[in-house]
N, C-alpha and C positions, 0 to 999 in steps of 0.2 A: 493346252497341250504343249512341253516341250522341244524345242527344237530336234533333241535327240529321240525324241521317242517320234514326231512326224518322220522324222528319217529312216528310221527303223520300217513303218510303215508303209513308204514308197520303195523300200530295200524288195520287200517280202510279194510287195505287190508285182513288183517288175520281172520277178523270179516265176511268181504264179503264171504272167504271161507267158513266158518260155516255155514251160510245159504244154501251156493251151496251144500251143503250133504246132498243125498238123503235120507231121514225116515228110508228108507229099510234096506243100510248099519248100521245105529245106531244100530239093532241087539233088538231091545225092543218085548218081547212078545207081539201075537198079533195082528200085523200091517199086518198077511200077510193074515186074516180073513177081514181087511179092505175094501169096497167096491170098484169095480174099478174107479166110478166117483171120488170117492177123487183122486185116483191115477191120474187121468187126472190134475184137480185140483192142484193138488199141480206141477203134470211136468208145468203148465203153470203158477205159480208165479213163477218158477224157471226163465224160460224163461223173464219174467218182472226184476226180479232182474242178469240177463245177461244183460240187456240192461244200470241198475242203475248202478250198478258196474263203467264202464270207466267213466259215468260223474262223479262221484264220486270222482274217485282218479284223473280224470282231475280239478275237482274243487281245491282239495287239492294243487296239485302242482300248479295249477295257483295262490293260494295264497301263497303260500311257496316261489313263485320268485315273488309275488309283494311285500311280508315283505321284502326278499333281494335285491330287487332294491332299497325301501323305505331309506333302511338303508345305501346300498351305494351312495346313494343320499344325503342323511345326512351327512356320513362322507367326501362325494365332498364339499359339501357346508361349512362345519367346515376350514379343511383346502385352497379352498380359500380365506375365510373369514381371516382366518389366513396368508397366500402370502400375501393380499392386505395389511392388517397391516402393514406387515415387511417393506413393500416397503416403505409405509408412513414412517416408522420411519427411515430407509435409506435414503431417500431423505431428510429429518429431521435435520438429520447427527448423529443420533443413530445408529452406528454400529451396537452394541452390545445386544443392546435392537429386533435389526431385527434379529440378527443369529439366538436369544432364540425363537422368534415366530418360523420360519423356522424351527429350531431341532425340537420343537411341531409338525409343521406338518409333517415332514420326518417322526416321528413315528408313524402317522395314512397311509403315503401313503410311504414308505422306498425306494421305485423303481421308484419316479415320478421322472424325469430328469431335470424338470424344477426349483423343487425344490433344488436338489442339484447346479442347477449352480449358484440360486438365491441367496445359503447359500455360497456357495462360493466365490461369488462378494463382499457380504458383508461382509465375512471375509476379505479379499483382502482389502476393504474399512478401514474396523477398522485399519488395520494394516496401511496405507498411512497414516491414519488421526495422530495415534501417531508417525510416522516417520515423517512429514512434521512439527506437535508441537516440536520435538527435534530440526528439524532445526532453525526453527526461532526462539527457546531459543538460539541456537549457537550465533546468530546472535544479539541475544540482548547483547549475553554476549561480545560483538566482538570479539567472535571466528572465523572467516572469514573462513579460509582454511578446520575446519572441517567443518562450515555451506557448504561451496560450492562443500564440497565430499560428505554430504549428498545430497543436491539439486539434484545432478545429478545421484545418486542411484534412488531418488524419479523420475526419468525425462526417465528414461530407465524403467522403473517398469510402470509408466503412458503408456508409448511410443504415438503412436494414437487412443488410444481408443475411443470412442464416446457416449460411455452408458451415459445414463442422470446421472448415481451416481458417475461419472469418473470428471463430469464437473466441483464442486467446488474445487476438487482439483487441477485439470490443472488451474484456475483461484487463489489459492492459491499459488500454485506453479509458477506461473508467477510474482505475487508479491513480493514473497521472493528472486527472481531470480533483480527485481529492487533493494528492497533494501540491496541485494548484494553487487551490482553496486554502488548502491549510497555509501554504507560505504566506499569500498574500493573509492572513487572517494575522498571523504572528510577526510579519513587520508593521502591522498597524495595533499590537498591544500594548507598546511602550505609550503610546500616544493617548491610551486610552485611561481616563481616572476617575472613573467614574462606575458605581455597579450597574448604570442604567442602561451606560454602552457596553459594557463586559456583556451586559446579559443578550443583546441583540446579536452580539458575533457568538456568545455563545448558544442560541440560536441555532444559527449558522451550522455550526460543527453537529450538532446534535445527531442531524440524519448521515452524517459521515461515517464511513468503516476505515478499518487498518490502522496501526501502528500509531502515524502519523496523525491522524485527526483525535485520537485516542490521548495523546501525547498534550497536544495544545487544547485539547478540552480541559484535562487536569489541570495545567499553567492557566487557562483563563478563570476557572475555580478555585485554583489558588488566589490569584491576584484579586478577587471577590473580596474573599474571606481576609485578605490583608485591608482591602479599602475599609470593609464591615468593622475591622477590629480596629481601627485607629479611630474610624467615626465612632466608636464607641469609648473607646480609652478618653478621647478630645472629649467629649461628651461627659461623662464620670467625672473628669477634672473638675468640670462647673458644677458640679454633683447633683446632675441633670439625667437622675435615675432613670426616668422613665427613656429619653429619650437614646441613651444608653440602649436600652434593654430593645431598643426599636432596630436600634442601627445593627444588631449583634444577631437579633431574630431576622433581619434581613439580610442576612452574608447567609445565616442556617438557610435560607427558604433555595440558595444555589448548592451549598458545601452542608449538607446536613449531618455530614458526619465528620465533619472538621473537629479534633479535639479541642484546639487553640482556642474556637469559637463558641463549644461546647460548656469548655471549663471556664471560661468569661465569662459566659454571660449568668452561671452559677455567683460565680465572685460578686458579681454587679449584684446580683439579686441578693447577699448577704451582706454587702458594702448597704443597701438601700437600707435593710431593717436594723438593719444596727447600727447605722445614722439614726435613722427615725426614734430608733430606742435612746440611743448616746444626747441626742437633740433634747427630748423632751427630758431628760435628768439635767443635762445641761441645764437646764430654763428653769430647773427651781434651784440649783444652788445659788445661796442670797450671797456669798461671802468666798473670796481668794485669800492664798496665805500670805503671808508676808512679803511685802514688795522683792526683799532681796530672792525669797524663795521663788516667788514668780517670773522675775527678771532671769533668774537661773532654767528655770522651769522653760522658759520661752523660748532663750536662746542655745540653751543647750540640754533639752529633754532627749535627742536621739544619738546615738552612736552607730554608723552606716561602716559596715565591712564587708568582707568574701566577694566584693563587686564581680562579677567575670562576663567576658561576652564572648560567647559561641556564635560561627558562623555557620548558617546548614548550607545545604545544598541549593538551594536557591538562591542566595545570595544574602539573605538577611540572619539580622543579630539577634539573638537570645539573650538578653541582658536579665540578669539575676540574682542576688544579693540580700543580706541580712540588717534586718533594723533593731537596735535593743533600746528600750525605754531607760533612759540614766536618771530619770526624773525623780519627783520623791511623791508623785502624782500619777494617777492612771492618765492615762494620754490615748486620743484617740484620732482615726480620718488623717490619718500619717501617712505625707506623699512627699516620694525622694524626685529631685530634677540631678539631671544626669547629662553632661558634655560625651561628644565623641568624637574621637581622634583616629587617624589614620598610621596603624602600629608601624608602616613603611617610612612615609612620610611626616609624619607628625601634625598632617594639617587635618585642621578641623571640618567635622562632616558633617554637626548637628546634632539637637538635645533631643532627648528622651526623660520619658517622666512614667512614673510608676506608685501604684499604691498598694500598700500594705498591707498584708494581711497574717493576722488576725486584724478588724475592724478598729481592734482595742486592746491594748497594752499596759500590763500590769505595770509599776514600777519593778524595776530587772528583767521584765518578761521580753523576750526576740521576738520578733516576727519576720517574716522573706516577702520578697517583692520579683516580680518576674514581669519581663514588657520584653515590645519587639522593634525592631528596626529595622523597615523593611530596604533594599535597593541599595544595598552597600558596595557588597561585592568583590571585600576585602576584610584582610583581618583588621582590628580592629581596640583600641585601647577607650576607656570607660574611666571617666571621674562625676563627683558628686560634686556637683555645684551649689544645690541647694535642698533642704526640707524642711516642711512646714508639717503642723500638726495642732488638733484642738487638746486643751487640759483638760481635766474635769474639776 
């Protein structure tokens, strides 16, 4: 009840007395010359206003706790009004914007328990949300070691919570926790040359989501298919077909749809049979032509033009170019060696070798050669240093 309505109370009360005093007591000359019927009279509005009296002060206080219910119903409805806000804007991802609704209504209700826990989650909240943004600045910065000692402050502090304002962070928190992984996985690819380590970090990546693990899965399946195809090209050169065809089918068994790797390992398997064919014709011709023809024949059977090297997007050379047979002799198993230079600088970066195809060459007949250069990273200038080739 308040103040003003107990006052009201004692007002009405005090006034009821005065009426309940008998004439007689007043003491007024007079009254006691009065006839007795008044005296009747008057004891019997007494009696009438004994019975107004309780309704009376019951009327009072029934309105005195309906204004204070009124009003604590109002202040109910304030502050949920206000909890529901907060929650919106928590769920939102306004921390800070829910705490201040929340202190608002702790002041109309100070003892409500749901409010404080409500104020308190969302503090908890605010505070993740800036601890998980310093992570993943760590991590842009490649800070690795301090991102991964916050991570895991933030991962103990989550633990298994389930509140629905708990959930974007475990969801934040699980992607920073990826590209963790992926950084450290892609500063340790350079270092890696081999398909047996590719394949253990790529591994690694496989049960990774997003962007980022998506990204460095591709580059460590590239760098496969680049190791596979050089083991295979170095291979080829010794015309070490089979084992070729091993190192090529092993890049496929990572990168199966590599065309690079695809279209090689075709080439090898037509370089092998027509060797084999070219080989055993080889072996019955009894007789060469004429020393000067042979001499001509040997050293100067090929003419190499259209040289050009593209760089892609990764960094490596496309090296490609025309062979014509000058000879007066079919000519076969034609492999061009090839210097690379640095088009900026002029310094040298390293040979590339290439083979031919068609397998076998008419005399006037062309054939093209295509190889790659991996890890350049520049453009790039191509000369012929040397090719070799069998007659028939």
């Amino acid at each position: 009840m308040t103040e003003e309505v107990r006052q009201a109370v004692l007002e009405v009360a005090a006034g009821t007395e005065a009426i309940r005093l008998p004439q007689a007591v007043s003491g007024r000359p007079g009254d006691e010359q009065r006839p007795a019927q008044a005296a009747v009279t008057k004891r019997g509005s007494g009696r009438v206003f004994q019975w107004i009296i309780p309704f009376l002060l019951a009327g009072v206080v029934a309105l005195g706790l309906t204004l204070y219910y009124e009003y604590e119903q109002s202040v109910n409805q304030e502050v949920t009004a206000l909890q529901q806000q907060a929650k919106k804007e928590a769920l939102a991802g306004r921390y800070s914007e829910a705490v201040q609704l929340l202190g608002r209504a702790e002041e109309q209700r100070p003892r409500f328990a749901a409010l404080i826990r409500d104020r308190e989650l969302a503090a908890k909240a605010a505070q993740l949300k800036n601890q998980l943004d310093g992570a993943s600045a760590q991590l842009k910065a490649k800070k690795l070691d301090a991102g991964e000692k916050a991570l895991k402050q933030i991962a103990d502090m989550i633990g298994k919570r389930q509140e629905p304002l708990f959930v974007p962070f475990q969801k934040s928190l699980a992607a920073d926790q990826v590209m963790l992984t992926v950084l450290r996985i892609k500063g340790q690819l350079d270092k890696l040359t081999t398909v047996d380590a590719l394949a253990d970090k790529l591994d690694t990546v496989r049960g990774l989501s997003g962007q980022e693990a998506a990204a460095v899965k591709a580059q460590i399946i590239n760098k496969i298919a680049g190791i596979s195809y050089s083991s295979a090209e170095e291979k080829l050169r010794k015309k070490d077909f089979a084992g070729a065809l091993e190192a090529v089918d092993n890049g496929l068994s990572y990168a199966a749809d590599n065309p690079k790797l695809t279209s090689y390992r075709k080439q090898i398997s037509e370089a092998k049979r027509e060797f084999e064919e070219a080989e055993a014709k080889r072996i019955q011709l009894a007789q060469q032509k004429a020393a000067e023809e042979e001499l001509n024949n040997r050293t100067a059977a090929v003419d190499v033009s259209g040289v050009t090297a593209v760089l892609d997007d990764y960094g490596d050379l496309t090296i490609s170019g025309t062979v014509t047979n000058t000879a007066t002799r079919p000519i076969y198993s034609v492999s061009v060696y090839l210097h690379v230079y640095s088009s900026s600088s002029g310094a040298y970066i390293g040979d590339a070798y290439a083979n031919v195809s068609p397998f076998r060459l008419e005399p006037g007949e062309s054939g093209s050669f295509s190889t790659s250069y991996y890890g350049v990273y520049e453009q790039a200038e191509v000369s012929v240093d040397n090719a070799s080739w069998y007659l028939e």
